[in-house]
LOKE-666599 format. One record per atom (N, C-alpha, C): x, y, z; chain; residue in three letters; atom name. Coordinates in steps of 0.05 Angstrom, whole numbers, plus 5000, padded with zeros to 4 digits. Atoms other than C-alpha are relative to their C-alpha. Example, Ala and Ser with C-alpha at 12.3 -4.5 7.8 and 13.67 -1.06 7.14 Angstrom:
2
ATOM      X      Y      Z   kette   rest   atom
ATOM   5018   4976   5000       A    ALA      N
ATOM   5246   4910   5156       A    ALA     CA
ATOM   5018   5024   5000       A    ALA      C
ATOM   4984   4976   4999       A    SER      N
ATOM   5273   4979   5143       A    SER     CA
ATOM   4985   5022   5014       A    SER      C
// end
This chain:
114
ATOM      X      Y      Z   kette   rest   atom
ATOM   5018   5022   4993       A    UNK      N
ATOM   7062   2197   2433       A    UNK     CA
ATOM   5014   4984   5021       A    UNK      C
ATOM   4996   5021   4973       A    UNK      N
ATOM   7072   2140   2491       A    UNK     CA
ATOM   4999   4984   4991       A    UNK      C
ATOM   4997   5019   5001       A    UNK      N
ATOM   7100   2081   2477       A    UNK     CA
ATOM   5002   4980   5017       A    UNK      C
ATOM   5004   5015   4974       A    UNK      N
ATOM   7072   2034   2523       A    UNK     CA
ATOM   5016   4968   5005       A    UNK      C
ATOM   4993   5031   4982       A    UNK      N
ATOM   7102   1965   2546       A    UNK     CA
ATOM   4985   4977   5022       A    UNK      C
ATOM   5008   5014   4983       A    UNK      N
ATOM   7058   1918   2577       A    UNK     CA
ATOM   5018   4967   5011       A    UNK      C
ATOM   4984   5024   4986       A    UNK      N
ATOM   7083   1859   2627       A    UNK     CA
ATOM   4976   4975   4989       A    UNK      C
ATOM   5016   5007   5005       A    UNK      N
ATOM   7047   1803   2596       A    UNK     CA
ATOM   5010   4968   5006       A    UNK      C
ATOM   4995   5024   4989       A    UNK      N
ATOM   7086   1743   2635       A    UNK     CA
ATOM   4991   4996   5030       A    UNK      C
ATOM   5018   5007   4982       A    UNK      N
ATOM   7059   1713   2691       A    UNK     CA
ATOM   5025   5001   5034       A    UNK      C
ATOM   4979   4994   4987       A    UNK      N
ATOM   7130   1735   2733       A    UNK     CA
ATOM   5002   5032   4993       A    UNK      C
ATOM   4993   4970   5008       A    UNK      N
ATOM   7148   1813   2752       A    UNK     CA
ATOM   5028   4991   4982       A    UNK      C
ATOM   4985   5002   5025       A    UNK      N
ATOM   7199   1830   2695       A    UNK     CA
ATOM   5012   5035   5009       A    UNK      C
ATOM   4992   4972   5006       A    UNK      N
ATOM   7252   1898   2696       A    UNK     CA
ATOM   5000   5010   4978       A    UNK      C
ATOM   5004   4996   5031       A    UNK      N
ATOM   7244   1943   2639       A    UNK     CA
ATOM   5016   5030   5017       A    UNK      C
ATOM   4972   4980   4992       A    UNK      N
ATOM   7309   1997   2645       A    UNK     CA
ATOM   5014   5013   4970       A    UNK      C
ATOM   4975   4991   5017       A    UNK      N
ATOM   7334   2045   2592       A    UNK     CA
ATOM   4975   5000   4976       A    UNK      C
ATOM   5014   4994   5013       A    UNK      N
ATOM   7310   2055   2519       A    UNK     CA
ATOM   4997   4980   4982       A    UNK      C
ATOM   5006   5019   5018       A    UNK      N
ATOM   7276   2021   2464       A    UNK     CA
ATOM   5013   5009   4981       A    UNK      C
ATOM   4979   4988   5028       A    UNK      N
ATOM   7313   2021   2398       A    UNK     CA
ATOM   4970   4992   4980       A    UNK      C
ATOM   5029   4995   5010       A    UNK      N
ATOM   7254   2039   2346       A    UNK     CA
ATOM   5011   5008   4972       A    UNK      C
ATOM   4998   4998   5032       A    UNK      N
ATOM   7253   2044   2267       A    UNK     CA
ATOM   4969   5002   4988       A    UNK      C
ATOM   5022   5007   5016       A    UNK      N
ATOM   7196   2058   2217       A    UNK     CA
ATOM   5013   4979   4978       A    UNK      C
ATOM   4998   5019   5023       A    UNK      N
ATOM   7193   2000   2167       A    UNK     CA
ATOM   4972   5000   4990       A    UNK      C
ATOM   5024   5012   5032       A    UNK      N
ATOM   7157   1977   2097       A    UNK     CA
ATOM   4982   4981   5011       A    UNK      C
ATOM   5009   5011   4997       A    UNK      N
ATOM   7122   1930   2136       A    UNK     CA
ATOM   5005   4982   5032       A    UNK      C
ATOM   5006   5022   4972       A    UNK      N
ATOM   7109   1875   2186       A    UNK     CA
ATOM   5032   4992   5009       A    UNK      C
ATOM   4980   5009   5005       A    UNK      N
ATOM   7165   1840   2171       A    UNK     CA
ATOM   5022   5012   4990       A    UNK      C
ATOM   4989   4984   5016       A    UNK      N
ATOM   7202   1897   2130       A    UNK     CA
ATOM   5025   5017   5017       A    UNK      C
ATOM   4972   4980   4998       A    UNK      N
ATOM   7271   1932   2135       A    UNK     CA
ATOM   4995   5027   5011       A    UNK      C
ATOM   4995   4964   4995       A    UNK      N
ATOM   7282   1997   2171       A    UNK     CA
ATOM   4999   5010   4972       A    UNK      C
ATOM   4990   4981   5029       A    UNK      N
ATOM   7273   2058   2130       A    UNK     CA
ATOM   5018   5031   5021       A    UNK      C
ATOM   4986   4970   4995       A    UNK      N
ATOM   7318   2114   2143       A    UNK     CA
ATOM   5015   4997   5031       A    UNK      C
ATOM   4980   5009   4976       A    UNK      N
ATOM   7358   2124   2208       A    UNK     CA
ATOM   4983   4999   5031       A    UNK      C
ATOM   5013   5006   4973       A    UNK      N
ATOM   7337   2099   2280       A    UNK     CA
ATOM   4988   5026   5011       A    UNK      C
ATOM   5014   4988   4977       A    UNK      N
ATOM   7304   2134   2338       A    UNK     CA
ATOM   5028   5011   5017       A    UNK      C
ATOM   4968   4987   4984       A    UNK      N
ATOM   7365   2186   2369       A    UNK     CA
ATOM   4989   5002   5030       A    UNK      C
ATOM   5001   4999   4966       A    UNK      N
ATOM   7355   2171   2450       A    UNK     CA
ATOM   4996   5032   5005       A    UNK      C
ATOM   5004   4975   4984       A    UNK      N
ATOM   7325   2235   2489       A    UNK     CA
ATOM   5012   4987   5029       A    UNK      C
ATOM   4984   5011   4979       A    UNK      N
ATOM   7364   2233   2543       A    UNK     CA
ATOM   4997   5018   5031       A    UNK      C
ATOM   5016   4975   4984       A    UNK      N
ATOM   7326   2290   2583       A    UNK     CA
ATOM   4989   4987   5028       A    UNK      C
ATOM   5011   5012   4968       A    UNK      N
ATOM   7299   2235   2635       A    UNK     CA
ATOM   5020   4977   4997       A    UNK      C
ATOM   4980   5022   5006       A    UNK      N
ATOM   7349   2189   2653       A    UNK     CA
ATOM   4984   4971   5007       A    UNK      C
ATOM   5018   5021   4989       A    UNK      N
ATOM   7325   2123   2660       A    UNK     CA
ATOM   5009   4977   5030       A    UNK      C
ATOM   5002   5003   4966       A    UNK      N
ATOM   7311   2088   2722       A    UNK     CA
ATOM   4990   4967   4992       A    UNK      C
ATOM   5019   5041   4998       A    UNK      N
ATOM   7287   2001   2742       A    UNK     CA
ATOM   4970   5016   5002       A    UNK      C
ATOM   5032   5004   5000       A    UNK      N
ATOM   7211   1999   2730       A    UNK     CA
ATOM   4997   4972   5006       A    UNK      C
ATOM   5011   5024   4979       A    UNK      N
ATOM   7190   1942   2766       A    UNK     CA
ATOM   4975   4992   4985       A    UNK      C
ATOM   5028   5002   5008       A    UNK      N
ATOM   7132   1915   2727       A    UNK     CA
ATOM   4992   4965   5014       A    UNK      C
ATOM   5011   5022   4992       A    UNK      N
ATOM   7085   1864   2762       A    UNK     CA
ATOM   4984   4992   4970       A    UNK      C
ATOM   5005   5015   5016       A    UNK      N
ATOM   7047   1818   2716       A    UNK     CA
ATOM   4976   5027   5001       A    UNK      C
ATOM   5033   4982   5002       A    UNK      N
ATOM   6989   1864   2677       A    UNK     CA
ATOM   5011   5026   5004       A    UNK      C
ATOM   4991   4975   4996       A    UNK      N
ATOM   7033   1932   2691       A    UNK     CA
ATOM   5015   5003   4978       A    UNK      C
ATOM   4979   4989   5024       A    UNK      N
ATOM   7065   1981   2645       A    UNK     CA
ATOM   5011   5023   4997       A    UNK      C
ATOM   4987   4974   5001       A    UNK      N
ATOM   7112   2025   2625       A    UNK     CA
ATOM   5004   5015   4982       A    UNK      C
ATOM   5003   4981   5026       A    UNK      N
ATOM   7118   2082   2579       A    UNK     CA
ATOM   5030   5023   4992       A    UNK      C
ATOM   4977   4994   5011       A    UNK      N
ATOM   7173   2119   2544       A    UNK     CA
ATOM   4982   5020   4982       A    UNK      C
ATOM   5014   4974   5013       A    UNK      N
ATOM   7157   2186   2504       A    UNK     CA
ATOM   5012   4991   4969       A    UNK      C
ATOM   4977   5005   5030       A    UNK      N
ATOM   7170   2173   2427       A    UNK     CA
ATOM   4981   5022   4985       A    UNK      C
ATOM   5013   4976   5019       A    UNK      N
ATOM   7168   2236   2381       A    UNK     CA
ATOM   5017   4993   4971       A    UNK      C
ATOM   4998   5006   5017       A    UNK      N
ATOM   7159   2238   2308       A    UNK     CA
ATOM   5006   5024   4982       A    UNK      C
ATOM   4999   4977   5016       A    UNK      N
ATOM   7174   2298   2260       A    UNK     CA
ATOM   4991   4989   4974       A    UNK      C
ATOM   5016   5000   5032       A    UNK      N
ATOM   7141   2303   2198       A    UNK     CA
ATOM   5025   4996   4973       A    UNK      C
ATOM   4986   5002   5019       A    UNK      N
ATOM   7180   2272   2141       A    UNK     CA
ATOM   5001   5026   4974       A    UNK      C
ATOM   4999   4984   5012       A    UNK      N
ATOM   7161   2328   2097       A    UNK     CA
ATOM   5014   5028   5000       A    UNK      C
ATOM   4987   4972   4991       A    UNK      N
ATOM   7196   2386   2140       A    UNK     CA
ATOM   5027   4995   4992       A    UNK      C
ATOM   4968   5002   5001       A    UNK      N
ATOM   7267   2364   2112       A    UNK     CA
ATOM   4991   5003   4975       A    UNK      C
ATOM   4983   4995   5026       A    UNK      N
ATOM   7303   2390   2047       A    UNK     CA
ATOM   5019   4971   5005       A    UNK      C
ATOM   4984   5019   5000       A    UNK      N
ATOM   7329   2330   2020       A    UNK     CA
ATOM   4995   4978   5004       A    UNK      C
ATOM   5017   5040   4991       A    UNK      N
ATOM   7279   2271   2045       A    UNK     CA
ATOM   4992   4989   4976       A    UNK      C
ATOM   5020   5021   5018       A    UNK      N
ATOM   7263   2222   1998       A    UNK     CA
ATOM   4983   4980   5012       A    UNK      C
ATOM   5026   5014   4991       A    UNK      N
ATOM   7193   2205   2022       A    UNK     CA
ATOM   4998   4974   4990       A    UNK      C
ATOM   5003   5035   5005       A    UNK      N
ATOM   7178   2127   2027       A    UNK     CA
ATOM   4974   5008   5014       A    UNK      C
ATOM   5012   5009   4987       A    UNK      N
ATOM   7116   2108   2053       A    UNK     CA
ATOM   5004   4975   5030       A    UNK      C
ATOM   4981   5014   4971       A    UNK      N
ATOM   7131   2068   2125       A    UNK     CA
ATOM   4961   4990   5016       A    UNK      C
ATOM   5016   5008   4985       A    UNK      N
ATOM   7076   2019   2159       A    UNK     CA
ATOM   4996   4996   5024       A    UNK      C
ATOM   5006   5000   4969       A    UNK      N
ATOM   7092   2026   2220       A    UNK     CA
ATOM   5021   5009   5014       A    UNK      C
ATOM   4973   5001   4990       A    UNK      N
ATOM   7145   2024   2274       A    UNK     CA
ATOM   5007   4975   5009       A    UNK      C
ATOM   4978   5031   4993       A    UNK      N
ATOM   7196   1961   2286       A    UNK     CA
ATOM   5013   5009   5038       A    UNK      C
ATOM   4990   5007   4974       A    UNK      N
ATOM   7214   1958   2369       A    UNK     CA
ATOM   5004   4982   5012       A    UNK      C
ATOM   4983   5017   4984       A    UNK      N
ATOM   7263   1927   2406       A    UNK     CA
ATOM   4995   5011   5031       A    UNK      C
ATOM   5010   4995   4971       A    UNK      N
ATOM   7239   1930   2479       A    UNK     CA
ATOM   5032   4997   5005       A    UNK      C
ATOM   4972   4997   4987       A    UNK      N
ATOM   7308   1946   2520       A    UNK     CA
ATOM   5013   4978   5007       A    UNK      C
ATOM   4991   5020   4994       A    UNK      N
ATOM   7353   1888   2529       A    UNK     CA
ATOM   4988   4968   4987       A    UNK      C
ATOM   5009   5023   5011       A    UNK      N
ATOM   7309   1843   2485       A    UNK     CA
ATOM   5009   4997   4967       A    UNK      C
ATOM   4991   4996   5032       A    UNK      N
ATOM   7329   1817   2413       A    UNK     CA
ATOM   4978   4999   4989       A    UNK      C
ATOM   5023   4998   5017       A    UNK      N
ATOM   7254   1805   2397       A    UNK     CA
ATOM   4991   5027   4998       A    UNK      C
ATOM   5022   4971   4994       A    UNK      N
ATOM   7219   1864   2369       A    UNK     CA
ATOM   4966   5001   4994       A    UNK      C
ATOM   5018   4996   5001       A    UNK      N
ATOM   7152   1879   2363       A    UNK     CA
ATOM   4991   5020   4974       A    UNK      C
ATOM   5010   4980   5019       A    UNK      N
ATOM   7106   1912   2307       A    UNK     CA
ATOM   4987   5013   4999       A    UNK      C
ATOM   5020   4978   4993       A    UNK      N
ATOM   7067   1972   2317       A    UNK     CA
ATOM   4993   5014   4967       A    UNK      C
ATOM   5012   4993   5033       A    UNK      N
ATOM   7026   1986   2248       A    UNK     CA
ATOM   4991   5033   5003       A    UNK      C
ATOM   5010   4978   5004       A    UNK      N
ATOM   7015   2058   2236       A    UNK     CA
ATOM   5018   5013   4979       A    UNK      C
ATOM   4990   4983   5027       A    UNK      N
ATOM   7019   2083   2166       A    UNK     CA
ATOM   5006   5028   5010       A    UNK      C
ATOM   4988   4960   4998       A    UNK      N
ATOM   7063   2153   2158       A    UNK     CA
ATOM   5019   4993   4982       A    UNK      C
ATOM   4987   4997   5025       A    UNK      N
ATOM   7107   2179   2110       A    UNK     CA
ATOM   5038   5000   5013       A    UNK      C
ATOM   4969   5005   4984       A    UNK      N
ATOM   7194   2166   2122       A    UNK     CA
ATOM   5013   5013   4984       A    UNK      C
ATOM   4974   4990   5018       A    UNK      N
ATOM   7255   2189   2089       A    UNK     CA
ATOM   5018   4974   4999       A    UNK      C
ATOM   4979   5016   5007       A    UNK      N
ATOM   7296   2142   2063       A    UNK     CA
ATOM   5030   5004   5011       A    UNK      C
ATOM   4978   4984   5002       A    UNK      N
ATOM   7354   2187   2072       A    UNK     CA
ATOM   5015   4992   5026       A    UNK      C
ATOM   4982   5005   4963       A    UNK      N
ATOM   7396   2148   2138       A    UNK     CA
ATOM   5013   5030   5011       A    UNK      C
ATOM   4987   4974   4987       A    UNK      N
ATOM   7422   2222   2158       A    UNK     CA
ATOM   4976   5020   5017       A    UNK      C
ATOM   5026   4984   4991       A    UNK      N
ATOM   7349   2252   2167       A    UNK     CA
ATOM   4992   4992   5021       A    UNK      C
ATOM   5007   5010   4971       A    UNK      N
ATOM   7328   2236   2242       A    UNK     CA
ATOM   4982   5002   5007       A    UNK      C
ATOM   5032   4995   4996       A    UNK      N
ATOM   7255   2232   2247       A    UNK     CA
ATOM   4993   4998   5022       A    UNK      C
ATOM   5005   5005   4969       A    UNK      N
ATOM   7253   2197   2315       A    UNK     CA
ATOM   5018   5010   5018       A    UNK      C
ATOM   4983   4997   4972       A    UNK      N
ATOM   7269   2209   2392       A    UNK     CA
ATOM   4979   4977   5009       A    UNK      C
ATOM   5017   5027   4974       A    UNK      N
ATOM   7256   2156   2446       A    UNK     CA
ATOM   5017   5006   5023       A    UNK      C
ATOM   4991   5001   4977       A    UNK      N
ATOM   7259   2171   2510       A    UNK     CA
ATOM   5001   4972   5023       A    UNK      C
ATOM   4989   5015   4971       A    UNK      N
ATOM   7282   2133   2579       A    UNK     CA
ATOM   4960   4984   5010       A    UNK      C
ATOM   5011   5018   4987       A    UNK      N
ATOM   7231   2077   2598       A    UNK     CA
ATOM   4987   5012   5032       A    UNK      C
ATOM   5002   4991   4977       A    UNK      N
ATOM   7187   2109   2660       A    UNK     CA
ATOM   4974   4981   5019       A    UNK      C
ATOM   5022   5013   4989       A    UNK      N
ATOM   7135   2080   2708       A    UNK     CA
ATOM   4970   5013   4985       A    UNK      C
ATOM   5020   4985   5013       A    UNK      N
ATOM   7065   2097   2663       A    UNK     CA
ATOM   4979   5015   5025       A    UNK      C
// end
């Protein structure tokens, strides 16, 4: 899927490199299981976003069920840290997680012009 980034300040803004990404229990809720391991297949580049422009980043998910050894959680969404920012954002979409910090469900790639 495409993890989009919109510019939603009224100043262009750089957006460079990758988002750091977690499923969590909730809105507000704790990572479950271990981060998003960087695809590193496109390197990333400055995206220039003018106000109202955006940029996208490839984020893949593997099926919690295809591991020996997952202890399935339920997970409401994903937790993102846009690159260089400490705020993250909450993207709601129920799916199933592994508890298990060793199991690596996510990739996130390099930040590109959408």
């Amino acid at each position: 899927m495409k993890l989009n980034l919109t510019n939603k300040g009224s100043e262009p803004c750089l957006l460079r490199g990758y988002a750091g990404v977690s499923l969590v229990a909730g809105a507000a809720g704790e990572p479950i299981g271990a981060p998003a391991q960087r695809d590193d297949s496109a390197a990333p580049v400055d995206v220039l976003l003018a106000p109202g422009q955006t940029g996208s980043a490839v984020l893949r998910y593997t099926q919690a069920g295809n591991y020996m050894g997952c202890t399935l959680v339920d997970a409401a969404g994903y937790r993102v840290y846009p690159p260089e920012d400490t705020e993250s954002l909450f993207l709601p979409q129920p799916t199933k997680a592994c508890s298990n910090a060793d199991i690596v469900l996510l990739t996130i790639g390099a930040f590109q012009p959408a």
